[in-house]
N, C-alpha and C positions, 0 to 999 in steps of 0.2 A: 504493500500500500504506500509505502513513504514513495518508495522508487517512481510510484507516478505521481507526487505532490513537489517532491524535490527536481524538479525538472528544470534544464535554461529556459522554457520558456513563462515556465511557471515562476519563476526566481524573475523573469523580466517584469513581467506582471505586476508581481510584486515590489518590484522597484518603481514600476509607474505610478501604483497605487500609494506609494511613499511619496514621492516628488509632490503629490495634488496639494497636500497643505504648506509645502516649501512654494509652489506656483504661487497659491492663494494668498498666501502672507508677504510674498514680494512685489508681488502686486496691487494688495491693498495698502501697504506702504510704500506706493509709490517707486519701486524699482524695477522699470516698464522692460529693460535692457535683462536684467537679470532675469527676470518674468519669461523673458521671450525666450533666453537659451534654453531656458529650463523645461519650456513647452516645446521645442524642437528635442531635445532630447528624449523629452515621453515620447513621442510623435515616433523618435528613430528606435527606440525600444518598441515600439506598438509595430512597425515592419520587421523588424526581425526577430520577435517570438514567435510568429505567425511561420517564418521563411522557415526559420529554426524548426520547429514542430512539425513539418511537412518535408524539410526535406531528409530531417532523421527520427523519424517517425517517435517524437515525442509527445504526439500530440494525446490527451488527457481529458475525460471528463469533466475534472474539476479548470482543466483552463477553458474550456469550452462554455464555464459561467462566469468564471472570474475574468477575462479576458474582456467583453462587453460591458459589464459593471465597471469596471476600469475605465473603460471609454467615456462612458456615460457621467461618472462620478466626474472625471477632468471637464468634459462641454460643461456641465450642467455650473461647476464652476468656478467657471472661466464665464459663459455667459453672467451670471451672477453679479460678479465681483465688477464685469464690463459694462454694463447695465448700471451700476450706482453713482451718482455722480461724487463730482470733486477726485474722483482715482488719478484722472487723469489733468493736464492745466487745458485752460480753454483751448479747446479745438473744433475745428467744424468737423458736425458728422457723429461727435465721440462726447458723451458716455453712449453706447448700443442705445437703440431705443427699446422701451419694454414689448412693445407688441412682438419683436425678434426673438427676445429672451421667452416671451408667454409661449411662443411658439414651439421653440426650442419643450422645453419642460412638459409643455400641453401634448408633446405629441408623443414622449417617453410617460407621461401618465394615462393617461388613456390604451395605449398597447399593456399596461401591466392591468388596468382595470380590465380590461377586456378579457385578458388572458388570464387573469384569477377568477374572472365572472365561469369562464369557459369551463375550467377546473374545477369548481366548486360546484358546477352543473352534472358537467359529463364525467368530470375523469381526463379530460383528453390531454395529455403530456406531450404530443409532435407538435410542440412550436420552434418554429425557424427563422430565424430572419430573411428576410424578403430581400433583392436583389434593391430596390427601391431606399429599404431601411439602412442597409450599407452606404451606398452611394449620398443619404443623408448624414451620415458618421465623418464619411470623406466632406463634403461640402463645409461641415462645421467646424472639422479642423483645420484644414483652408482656411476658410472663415475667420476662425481667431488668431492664426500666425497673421493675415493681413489687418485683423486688426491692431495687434499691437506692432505689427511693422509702421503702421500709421500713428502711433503713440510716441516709439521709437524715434522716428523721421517726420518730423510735423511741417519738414519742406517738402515731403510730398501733399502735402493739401488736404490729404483723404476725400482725392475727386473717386474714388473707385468702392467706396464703402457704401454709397447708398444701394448701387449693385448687389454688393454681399449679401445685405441685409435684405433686399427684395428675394432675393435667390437661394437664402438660409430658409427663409418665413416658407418661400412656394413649397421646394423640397422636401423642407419637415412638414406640409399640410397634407400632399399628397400623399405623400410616403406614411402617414397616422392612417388615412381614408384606405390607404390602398392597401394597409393589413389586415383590415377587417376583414376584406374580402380575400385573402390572401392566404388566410387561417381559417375561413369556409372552404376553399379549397382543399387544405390538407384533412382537413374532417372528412371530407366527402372521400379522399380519395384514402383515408385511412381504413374506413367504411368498407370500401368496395374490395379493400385487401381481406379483412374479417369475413365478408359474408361466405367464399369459399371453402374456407375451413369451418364452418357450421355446420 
C-alpha cells in the first residue's frame, strides 16, 4: 500500500498542495514576482507528475483524487486572493472582477453538488472529467500566470485581461452545463454494460 502513496508523482502533488499557502501569503502581501515563480512552479510540477505517472507507470488511485483537488485548491485560490482589492496598486483591469471569480467556484460547486446529488440517489461512482472540464483547468491557469504577469509588468497595460476574463467566465459556464449532460451519458452507458450480465 505505501508503495502506491509514496510515489514521484504522488510526492509532486504533494508538493503543489504545499506551495498553495506559500502562493496565497505572497501574494496577499503583496509579493506579485515571488507569487508568480511560485505558481509557475506548481504549474511545472502539475506537467510532470502527470508525464511521470504515464510514462513509468506510476500512476495510482489515490493521485487520480488528489491530483485534481490540487488543481482546484491552487484556481480556487489564486482567483480568490485576485478578486480582492488593494492586493495589487492601481491598475487597469486588476483586482479580477467577481463575476470571473463566481464563475470560477460556481462551476467547481455545482459539478460536486450534482455528483453527490447523483451518489446519494443511485450509487453511481463512474464520474470523469469531461474533455471540456480539462480544457477549463488549462484556461484558468493561463488565466492566472497572465494575470499576475500583468501585476508583475504594469507596462504592459493589461490590454489583454478583459479577454481572459470573458474566456475564463465562457469556458467555466459551459464546461459546468456541459457535465450535467456528460455524466447522463456515462449513466446510461454504465447501464447498458449491466443489463447483459443480468
Amino acid at each position: 500500500m505505501s508503495s502506491k502513496i509514496i510515489t514521484i508523482p504522488n510526492l509532486l502533488t504533494f508538493l503543489r498542495m504545499a506551495l498553495i499557502p506559500v502562493f496565497a501569503s505572497l501574494l496577499f502581501y503583496g509579493y506579485s514576482s515571488w507569487a508568480l515563480l511560485v505558481f509557475i512552479v506548481a504549474g511545472i510540477s502539475d506537467g510532470i507528475d502527470g508525464f511521470v505517472a504515464r510514462r513509468f507507470n506510476q500512476e495510482s488511485e489515490l493521485g487520480t483524487i488528489l491530483d485534481p483537488i490540487a488543481d482546484k485548491l491552487l484556481m480556487t485560490t489564486a482567483f480568490i486572493i485576485l478578486t480582492l482589492p488593494n492586493i495589487f496598486p492601481p491598475t487597469r483591469h486588476l483586482p479580477v472582477p467577481f463575476w470571473v471569480t463566481a464563475a470560477v467556484i460556481g462551476r467547481d460547486v455545482l459539478i460536486i453538488a450534482v455528483a453527490g446529488a447523483i451518489f446519494i440517489i443511485t450509487e453511481f461512482r463512474g464520474f470523469k472529467p469531461s474533455w471540456l472540464g480539462k480544457l477549463s483547468t488549462v484556461v484558468q491557469v493561463f488565466a492566472v500566470g497572465l494575470i499576475l504577469l500583468a501585476a508583475v509588468f504594469p507596462q504592459l497595460r493589461s490590454f489583454y485581461l478583459p479577454t481572459v476574463y470573458t474566456t475564463v467566465f465562457a469556458v467555466a459556464f459551459f464546461s459546468g452545463v456541459h457535465y450535467i449532460f456528460y455524466v447522463a451519458r456515462l449513466m446510461k452507458k454504465a447501464d447498458s454494460v449491466k443489463i447483459p450480465g443480468q
